[in-house]
C-alpha positions in Angstrom: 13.1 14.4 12.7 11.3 12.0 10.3 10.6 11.4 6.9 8.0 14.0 5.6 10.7 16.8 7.9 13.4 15.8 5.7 11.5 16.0 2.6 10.4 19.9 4.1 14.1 20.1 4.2 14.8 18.6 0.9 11.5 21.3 -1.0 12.7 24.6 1.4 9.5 23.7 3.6 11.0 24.5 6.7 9.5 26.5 8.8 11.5 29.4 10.7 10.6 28.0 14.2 12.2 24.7 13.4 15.3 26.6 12.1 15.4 28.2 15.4 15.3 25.7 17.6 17.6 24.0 15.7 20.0 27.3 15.6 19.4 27.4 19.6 20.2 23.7 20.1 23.8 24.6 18.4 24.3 28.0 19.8 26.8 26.8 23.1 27.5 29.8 24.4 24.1 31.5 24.1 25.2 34.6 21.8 23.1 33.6 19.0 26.0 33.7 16.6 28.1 30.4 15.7 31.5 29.8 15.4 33.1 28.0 13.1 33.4 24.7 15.1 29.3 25.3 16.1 28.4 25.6 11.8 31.0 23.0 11.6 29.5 20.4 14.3 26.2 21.6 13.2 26.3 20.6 9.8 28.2 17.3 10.6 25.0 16.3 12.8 22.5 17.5 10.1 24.9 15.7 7.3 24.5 12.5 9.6 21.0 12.9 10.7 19.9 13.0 6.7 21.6 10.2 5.5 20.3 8.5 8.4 17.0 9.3 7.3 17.7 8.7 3.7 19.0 5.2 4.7 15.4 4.6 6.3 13.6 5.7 3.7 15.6 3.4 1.1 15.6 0.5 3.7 11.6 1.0 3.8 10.9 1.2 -0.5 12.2 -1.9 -0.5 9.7 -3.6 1.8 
């Protein structure tokens, strides 16, 4: 994920294919349902991966 992905995120831009993989990446045991720990773990990583990328975009305005 980079910078122009998260601001897709951040407009709704998605697309469904991206959803999906990341929907498959989370799905352990292959049902295509989640559990609560999966959406749990799963929005953890997302949480993390955005302010990851937030943190790269801040630390690169002020270059």
């Amino acid at each position: 994920m980079n910078i122009s992905d998260l601001k897709a995120e951040m407009n709704g831009e998605v697309d469904s294919e991206t959803l999906a993989t990341i929907f498959r990446s989370a799905d352990t045991d292959n049902d295509k349902k989640l559990s609560k720990d999966e959406r749990r773990a799963l929005r953890f990583t997302l949480e993390n991966k955005k302010m990851d990328l937030m943190q790269e975009m801040f630390t690169y305005q002020e270059q």
